[in-house]
VEXDREN-2710 file (C-alpha; in Angstrom, 1 decimal):
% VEXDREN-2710
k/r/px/py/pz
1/UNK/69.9/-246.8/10.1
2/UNK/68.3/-244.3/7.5
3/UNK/66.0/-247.2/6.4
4/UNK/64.0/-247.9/9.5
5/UNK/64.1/-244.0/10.4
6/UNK/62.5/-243.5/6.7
7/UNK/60.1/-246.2/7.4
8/UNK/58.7/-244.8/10.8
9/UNK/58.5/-241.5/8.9
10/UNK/56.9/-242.3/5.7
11/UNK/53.5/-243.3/4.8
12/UNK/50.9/-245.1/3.4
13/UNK/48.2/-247.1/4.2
14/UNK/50.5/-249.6/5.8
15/UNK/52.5/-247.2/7.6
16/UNK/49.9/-245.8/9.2
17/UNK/48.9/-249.3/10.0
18/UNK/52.2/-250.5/11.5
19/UNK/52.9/-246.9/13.5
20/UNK/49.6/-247.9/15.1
21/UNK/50.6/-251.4/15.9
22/UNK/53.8/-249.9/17.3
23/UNK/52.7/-246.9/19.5
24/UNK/50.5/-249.7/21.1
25/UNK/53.4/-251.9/21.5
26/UNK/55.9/-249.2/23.0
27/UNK/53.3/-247.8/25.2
28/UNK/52.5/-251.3/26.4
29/UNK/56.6/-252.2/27.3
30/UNK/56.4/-248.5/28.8
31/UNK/54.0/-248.2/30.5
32/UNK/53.5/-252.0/31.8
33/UNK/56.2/-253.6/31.8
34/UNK/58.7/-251.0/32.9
35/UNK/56.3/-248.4/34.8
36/UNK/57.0/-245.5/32.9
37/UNK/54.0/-243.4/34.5
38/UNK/51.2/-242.6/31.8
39/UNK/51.6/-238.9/31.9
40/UNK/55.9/-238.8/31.8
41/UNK/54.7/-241.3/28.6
42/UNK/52.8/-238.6/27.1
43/UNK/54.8/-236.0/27.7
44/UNK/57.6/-237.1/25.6
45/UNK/55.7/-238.6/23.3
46/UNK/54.2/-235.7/22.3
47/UNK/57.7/-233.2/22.7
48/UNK/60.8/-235.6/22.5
49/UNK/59.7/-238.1/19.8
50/UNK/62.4/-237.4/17.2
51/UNK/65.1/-237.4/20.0
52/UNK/63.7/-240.4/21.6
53/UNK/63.6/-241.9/18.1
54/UNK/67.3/-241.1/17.0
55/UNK/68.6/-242.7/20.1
56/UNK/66.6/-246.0/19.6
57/UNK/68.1/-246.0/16.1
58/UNK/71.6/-245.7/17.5
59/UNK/71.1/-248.2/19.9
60/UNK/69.3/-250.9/16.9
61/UNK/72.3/-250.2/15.2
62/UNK/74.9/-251.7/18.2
63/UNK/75.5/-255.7/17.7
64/UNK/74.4/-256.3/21.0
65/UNK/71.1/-254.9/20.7
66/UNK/70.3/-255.3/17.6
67/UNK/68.0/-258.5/18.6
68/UNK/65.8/-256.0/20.0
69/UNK/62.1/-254.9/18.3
70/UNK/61.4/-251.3/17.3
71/UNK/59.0/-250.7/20.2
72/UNK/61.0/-252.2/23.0
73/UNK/63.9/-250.3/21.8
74/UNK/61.8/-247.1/22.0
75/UNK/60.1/-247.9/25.1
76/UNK/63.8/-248.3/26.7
77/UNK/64.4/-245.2/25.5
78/UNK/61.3/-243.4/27.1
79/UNK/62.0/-245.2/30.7
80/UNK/65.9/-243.9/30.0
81/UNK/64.5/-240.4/30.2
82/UNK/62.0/-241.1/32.6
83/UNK/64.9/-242.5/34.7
84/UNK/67.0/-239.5/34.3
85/UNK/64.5/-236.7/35.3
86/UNK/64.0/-238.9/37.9
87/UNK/67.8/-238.7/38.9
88/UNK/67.8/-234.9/38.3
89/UNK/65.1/-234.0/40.5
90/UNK/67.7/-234.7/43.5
91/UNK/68.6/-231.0/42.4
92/UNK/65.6/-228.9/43.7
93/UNK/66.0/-226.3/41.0
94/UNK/66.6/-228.7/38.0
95/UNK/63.8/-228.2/35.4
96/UNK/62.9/-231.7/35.5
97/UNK/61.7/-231.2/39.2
98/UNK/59.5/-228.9/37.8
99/UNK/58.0/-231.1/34.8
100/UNK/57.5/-234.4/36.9
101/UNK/55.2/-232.0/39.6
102/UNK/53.8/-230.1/36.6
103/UNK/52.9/-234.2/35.2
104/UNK/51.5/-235.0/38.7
105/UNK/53.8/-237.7/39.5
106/UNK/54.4/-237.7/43.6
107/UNK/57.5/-237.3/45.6
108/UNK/56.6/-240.9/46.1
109/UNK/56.6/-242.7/42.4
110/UNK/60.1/-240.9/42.3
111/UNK/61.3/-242.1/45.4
112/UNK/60.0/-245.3/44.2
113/UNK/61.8/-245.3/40.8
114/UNK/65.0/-243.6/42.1
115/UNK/65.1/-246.8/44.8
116/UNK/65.4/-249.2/41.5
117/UNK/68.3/-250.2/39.5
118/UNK/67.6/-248.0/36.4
119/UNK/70.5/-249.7/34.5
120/UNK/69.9/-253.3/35.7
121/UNK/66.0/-252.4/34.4
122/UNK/67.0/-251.9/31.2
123/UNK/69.7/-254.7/31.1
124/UNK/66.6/-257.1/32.0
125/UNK/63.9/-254.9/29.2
126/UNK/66.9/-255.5/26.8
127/UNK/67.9/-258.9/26.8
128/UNK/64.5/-260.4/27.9
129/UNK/64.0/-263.6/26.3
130/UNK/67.7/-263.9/24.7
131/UNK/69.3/-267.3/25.4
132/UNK/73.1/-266.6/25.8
133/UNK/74.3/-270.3/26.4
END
């Protein structure tokens, strides 16, 4: 666990390289694939990377997941929170309500998102491509 979380952290040439080539590849799955909007993206980017980071690194460590690449692990993680302030903003006075408008995402790309599966989204991010039989 310490390994990859020392690796993401620490530098050189080719860490600076490979951090590139991921931040491309997580905001890709994010953004694309499972329509994280581009400011919500930014947003924790910029503020919740280490906590976004420590859960993908629990979550590499679980067998089941474990198949998984760094980004898509990490972009899981971002739509997870995306997800939840999504949920939260049910409650008028949560402070998620308040980020998502402060962001400019609508009523309606949360009516959207709260009208999909959020777990079944992640089930399909997670194990997309993995042949079970």
């Amino acid at each position: 666990m310490f390994g990859k979380l020392f690796r993401v952290l620490a530098g050189g040439r080719a860490g600076v390289e490979q951090n590139a080539q991921t931040a491309a590849e997580t905001r890709r799955i994010a953004i694309s694939e499972l329509q994280v909007p581009e400011a919500f993206y930014n947003e924790v980017v910029l503020t919740e990377m280490p906590e976004l980071q420590r859960t993908a690194l629990i979550a590499q460590d679980t067998q089941k997941l474990s198949h998984n690449s760094w980004p898509r692990l990490l972009a899981i993680t971002i739509y997870s929170s995306y997800q939840f302030d999504c949920q939260k903003t049910l409650d008028p006075s949560h402070y998620a309500t308040r980020r998502l408008a402060k962001l400019g995402i609508t009523p309606e790309q949360i009516k959207t998102e709260l009208a999909r599966n959020g777990k079944e989204v992640m089930r399909q991010a997670l194990y997309q491509g993995v042949d079970f039989h």
